[in-house]
ChimeraX commands (.cxc) that place a marker at each C-alpha (Angstrom):
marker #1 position 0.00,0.00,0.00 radius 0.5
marker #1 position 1.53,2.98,-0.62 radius 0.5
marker #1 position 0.59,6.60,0.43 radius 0.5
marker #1 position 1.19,9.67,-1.36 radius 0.5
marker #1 position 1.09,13.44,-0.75 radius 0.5
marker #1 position 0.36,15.88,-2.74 radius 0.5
marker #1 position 0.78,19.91,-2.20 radius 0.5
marker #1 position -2.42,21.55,-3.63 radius 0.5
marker #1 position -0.86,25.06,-2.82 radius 0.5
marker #1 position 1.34,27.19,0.67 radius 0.5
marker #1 position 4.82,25.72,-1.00 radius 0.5
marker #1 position 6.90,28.91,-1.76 radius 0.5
marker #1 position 4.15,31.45,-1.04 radius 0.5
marker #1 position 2.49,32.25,2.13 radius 0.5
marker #1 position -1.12,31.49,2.17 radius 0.5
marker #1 position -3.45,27.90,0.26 radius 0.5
marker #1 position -1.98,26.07,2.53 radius 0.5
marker #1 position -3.50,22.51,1.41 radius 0.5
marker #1 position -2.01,19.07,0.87 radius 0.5
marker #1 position -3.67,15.71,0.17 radius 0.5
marker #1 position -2.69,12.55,1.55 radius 0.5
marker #1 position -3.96,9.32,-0.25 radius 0.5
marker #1 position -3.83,5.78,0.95 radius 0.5
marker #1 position -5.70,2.69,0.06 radius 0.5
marker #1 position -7.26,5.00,-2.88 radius 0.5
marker #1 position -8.89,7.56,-0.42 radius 0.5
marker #1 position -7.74,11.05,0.08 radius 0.5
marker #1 position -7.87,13.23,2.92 radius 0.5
marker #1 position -7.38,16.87,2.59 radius 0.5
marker #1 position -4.97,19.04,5.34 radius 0.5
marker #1 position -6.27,22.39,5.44 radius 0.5
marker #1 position -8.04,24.14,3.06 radius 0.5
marker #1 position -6.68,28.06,3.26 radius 0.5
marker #1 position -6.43,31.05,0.65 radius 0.5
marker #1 position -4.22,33.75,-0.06 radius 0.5
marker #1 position -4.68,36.83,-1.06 radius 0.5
marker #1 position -3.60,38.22,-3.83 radius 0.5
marker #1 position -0.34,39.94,-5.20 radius 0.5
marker #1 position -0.08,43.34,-6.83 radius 0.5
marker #1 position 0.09,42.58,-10.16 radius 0.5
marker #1 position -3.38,40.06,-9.72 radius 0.5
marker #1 position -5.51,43.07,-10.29 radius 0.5
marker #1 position -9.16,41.97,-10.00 radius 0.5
marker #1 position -8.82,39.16,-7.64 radius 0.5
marker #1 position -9.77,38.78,-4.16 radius 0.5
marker #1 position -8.82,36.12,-3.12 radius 0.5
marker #1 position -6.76,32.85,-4.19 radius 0.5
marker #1 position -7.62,29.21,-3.62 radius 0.5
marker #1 position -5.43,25.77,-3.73 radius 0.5
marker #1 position -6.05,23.99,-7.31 radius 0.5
marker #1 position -8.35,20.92,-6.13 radius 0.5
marker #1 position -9.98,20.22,-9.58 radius 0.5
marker #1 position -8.27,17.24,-10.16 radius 0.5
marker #1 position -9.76,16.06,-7.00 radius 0.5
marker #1 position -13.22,16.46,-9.06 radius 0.5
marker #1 position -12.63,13.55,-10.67 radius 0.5
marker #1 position -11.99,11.45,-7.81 radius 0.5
marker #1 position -14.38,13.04,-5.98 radius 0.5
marker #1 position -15.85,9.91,-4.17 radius 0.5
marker #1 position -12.38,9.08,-2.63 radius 0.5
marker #1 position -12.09,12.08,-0.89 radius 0.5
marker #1 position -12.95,11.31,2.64 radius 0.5
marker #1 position -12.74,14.40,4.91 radius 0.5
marker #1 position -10.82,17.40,5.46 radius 0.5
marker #1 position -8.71,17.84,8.51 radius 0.5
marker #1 position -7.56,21.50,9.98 radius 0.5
marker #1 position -4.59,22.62,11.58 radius 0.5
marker #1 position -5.65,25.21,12.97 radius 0.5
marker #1 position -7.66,28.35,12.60 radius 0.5
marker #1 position -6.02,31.20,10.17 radius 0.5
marker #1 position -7.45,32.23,6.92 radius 0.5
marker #1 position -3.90,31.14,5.26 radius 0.5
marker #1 position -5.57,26.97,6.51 radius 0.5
marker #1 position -9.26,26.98,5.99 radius 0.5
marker #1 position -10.36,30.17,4.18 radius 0.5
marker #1 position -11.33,28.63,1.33 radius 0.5
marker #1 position -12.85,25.89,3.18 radius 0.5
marker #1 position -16.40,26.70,2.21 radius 0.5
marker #1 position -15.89,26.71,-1.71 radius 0.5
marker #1 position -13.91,23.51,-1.55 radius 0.5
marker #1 position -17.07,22.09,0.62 radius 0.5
marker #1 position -19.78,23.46,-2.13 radius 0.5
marker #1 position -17.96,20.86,-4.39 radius 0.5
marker #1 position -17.26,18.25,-1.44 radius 0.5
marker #1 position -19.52,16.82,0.86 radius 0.5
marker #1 position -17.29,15.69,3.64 radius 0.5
marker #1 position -16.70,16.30,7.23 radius 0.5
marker #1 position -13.87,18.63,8.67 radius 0.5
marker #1 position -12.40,17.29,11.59 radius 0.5
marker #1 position -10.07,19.96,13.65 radius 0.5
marker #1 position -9.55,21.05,17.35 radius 0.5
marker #1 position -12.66,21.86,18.93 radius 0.5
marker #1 position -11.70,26.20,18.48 radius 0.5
marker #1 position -10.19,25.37,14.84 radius 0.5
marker #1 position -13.47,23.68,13.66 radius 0.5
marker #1 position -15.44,26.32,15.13 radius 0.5
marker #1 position -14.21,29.19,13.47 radius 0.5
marker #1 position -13.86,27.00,10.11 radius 0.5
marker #1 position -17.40,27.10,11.04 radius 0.5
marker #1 position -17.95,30.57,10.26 radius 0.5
marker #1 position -16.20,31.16,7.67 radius 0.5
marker #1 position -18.72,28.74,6.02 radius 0.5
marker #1 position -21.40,29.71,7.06 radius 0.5
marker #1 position -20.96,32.80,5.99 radius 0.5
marker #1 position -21.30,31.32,2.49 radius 0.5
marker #1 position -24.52,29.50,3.23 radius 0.5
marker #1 position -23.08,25.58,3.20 radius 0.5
marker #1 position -23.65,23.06,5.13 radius 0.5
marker #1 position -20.88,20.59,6.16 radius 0.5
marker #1 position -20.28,18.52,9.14 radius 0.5
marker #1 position -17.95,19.67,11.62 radius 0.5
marker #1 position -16.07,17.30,14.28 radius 0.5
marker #1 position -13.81,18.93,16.93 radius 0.5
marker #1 position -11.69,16.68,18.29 radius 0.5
marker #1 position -9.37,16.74,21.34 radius 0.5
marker #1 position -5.52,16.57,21.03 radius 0.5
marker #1 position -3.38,13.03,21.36 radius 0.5
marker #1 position -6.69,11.32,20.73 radius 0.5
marker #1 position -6.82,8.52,17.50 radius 0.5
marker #1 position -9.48,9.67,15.20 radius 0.5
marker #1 position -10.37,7.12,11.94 radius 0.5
marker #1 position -12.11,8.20,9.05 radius 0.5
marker #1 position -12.21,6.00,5.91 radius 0.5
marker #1 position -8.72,4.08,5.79 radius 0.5
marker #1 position -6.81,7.15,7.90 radius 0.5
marker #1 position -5.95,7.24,11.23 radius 0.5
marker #1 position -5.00,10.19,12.85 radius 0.5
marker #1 position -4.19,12.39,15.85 radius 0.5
marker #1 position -3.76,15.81,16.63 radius 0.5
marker #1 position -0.70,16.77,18.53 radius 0.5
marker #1 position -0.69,20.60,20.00 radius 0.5
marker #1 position 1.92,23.47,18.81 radius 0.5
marker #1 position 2.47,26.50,20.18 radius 0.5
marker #1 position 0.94,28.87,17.43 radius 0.5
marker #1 position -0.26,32.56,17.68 radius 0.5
marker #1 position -3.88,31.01,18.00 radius 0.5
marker #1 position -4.93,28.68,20.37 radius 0.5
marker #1 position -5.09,25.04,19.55 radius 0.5
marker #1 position -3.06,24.94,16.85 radius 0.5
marker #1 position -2.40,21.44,16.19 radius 0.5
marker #1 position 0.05,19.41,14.29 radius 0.5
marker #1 position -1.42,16.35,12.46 radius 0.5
marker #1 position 0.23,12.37,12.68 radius 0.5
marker #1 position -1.23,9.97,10.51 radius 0.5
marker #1 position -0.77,6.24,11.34 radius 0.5
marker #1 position 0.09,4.67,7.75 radius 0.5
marker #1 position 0.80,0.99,6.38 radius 0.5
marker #1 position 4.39,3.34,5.75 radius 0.5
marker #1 position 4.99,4.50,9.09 radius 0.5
marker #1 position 3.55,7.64,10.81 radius 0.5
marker #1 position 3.69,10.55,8.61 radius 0.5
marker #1 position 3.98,13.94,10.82 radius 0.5
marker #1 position 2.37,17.08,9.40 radius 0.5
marker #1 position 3.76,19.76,11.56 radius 0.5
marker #1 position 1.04,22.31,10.60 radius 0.5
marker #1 position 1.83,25.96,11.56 radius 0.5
marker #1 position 4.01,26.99,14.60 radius 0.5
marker #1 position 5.82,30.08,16.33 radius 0.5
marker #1 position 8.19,29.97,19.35 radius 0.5
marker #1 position 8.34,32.22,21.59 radius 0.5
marker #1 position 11.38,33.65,22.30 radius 0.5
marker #1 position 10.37,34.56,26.05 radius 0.5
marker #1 position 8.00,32.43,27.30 radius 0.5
marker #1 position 6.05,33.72,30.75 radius 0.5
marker #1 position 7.15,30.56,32.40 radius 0.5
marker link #1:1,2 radius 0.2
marker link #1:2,3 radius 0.2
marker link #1:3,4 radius 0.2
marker link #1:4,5 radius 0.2
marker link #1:5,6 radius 0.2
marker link #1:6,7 radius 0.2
marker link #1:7,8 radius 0.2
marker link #1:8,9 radius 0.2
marker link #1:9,10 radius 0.2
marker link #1:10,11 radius 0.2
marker link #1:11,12 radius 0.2
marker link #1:12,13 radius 0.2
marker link #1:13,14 radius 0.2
marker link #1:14,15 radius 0.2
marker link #1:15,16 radius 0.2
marker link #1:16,17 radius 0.2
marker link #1:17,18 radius 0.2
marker link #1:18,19 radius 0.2
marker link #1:19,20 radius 0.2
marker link #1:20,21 radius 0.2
marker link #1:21,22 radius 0.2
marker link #1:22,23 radius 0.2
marker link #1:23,24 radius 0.2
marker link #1:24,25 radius 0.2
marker link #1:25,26 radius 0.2
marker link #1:26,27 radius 0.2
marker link #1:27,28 radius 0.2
marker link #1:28,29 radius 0.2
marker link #1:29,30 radius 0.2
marker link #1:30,31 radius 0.2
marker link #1:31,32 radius 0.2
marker link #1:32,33 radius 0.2
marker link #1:33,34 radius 0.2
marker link #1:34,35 radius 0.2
marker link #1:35,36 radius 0.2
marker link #1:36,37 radius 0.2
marker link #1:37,38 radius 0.2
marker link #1:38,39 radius 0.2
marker link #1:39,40 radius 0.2
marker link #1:40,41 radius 0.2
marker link #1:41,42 radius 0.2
marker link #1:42,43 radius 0.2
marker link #1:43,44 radius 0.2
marker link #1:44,45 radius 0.2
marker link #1:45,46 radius 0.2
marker link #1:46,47 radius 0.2
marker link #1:47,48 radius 0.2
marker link #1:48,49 radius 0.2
marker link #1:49,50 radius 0.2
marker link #1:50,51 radius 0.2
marker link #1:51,52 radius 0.2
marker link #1:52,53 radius 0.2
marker link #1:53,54 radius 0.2
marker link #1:54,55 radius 0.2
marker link #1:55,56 radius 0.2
marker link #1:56,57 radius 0.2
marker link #1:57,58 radius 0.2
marker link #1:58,59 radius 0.2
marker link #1:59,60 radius 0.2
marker link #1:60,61 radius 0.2
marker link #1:61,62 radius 0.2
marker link #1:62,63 radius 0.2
marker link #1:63,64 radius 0.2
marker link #1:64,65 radius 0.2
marker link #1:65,66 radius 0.2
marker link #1:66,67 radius 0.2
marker link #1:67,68 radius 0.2
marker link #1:68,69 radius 0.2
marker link #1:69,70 radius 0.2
marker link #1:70,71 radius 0.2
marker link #1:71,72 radius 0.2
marker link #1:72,73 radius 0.2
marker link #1:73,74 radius 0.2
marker link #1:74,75 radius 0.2
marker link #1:75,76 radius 0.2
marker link #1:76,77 radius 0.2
marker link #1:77,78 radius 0.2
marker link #1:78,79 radius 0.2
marker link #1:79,80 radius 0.2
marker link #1:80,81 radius 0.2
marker link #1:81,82 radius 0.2
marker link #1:82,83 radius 0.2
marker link #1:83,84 radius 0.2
marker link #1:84,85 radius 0.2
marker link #1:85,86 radius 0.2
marker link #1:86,87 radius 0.2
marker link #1:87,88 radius 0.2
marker link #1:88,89 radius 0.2
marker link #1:89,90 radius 0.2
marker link #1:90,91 radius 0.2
marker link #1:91,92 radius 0.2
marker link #1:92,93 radius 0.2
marker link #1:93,94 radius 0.2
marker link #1:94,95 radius 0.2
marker link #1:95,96 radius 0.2
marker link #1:96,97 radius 0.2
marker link #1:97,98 radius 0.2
marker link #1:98,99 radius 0.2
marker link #1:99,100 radius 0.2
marker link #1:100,101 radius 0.2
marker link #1:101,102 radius 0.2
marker link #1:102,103 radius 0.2
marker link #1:103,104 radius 0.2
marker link #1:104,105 radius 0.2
marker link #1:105,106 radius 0.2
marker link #1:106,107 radius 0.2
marker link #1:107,108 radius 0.2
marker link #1:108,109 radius 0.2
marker link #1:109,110 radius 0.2
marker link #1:110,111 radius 0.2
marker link #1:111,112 radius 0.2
marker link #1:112,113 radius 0.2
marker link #1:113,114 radius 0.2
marker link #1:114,115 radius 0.2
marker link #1:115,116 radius 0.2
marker link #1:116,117 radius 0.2
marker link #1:117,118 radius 0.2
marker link #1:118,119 radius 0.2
marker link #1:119,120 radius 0.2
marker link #1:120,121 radius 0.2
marker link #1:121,122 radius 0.2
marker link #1:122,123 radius 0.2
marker link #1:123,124 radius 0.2
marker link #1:124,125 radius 0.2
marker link #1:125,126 radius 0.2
marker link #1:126,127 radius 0.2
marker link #1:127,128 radius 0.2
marker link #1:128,129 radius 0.2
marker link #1:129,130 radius 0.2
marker link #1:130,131 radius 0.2
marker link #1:131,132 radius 0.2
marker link #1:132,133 radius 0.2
marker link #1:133,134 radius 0.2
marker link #1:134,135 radius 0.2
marker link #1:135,136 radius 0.2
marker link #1:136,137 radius 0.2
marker link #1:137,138 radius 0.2
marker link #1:138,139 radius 0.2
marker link #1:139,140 radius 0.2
marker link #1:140,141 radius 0.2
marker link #1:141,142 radius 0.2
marker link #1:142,143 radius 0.2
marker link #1:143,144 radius 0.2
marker link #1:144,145 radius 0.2
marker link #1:145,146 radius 0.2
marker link #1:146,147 radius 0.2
marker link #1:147,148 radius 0.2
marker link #1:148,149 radius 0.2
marker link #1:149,150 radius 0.2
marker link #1:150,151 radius 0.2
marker link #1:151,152 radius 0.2
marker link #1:152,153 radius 0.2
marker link #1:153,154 radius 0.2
marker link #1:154,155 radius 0.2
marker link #1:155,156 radius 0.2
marker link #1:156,157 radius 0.2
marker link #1:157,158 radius 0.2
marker link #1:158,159 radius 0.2
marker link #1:159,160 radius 0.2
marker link #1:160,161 radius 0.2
marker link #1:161,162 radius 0.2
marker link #1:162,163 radius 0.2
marker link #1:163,164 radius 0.2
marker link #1:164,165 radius 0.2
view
């Protein structure tokens, strides 16, 4: 069995931050964010990963799973979900604002919070949420149990160069 990942956007820019991990012929989605637009992209507001080649496999595509919070992860979260009928699974505050943000847009999704250094299974993926220190709270990095070993997705995270403690 072998998994692959796949970068949908957020390499060499900041902001679409999405990948997609596939195993056993299902894909999951981690994060779902935009970015907005350069000077020279006159007329656009905003920018979203390139999933339309997950159109056509668009019955493998089990959930998406959020990082955390920021626009940069799951701003685009509510177009992707007009196309995709899937739950998002995220820390109990990351899923909630996700929440918002598409329900702004009038869709309606399925939204499971879930706590950290728990096992969560959807489809053939295992997963956990481990916590980061991020400039939101409950910022979470992602490990997936695979048939090739646990694969670590470190999401978003910022140190802080003088802690209080």
């Amino acid at each position: 069995m072998t998994v692959k990942l796949t970068f949908l956007g957020g390499l060499g820019e900041i902001g679409r931050n999405c990948a997609a991990i596939e195993h056993d012929g299902k894909i999951a989605l981690i994060d779902c964010g935009l970015m907005f637009p350069e000077e020279d992209m006159l007329g656009v507001d905003l920018v979203f990963p390139n999933w339309e080649w997950l159109k056509e496999r668009s019955d493998d595509v089990m959930c998406v799973i959020v990082t955390h919070g920021h626009e940069d992860h799951v701003g685009s979260l509510a177009y992707f979900l007009k196309d995709f009928d899937v739950p998002v699974y995220g820390t109990d505050f990351s899923v909630a604002l996700a929440r918002g943000r598409v329900d702004e847009v009038g869709v309606e999704a399925e939204f499971v919070g879930r706590p950290d250094n728990e096992w969560t299974e959807c489809g053939p993926f295992k997963f956990m949420f481990v916590p980061v220190s991020h400039s939101i709270p409950q910022g979470a990095g992602i490990v997936f149990d695979t048939p090739e070993g646990y694969i670590i997705h470190s999401g978003d995270f910022k140190l802080d160069p003088t802690p209080p403690f």
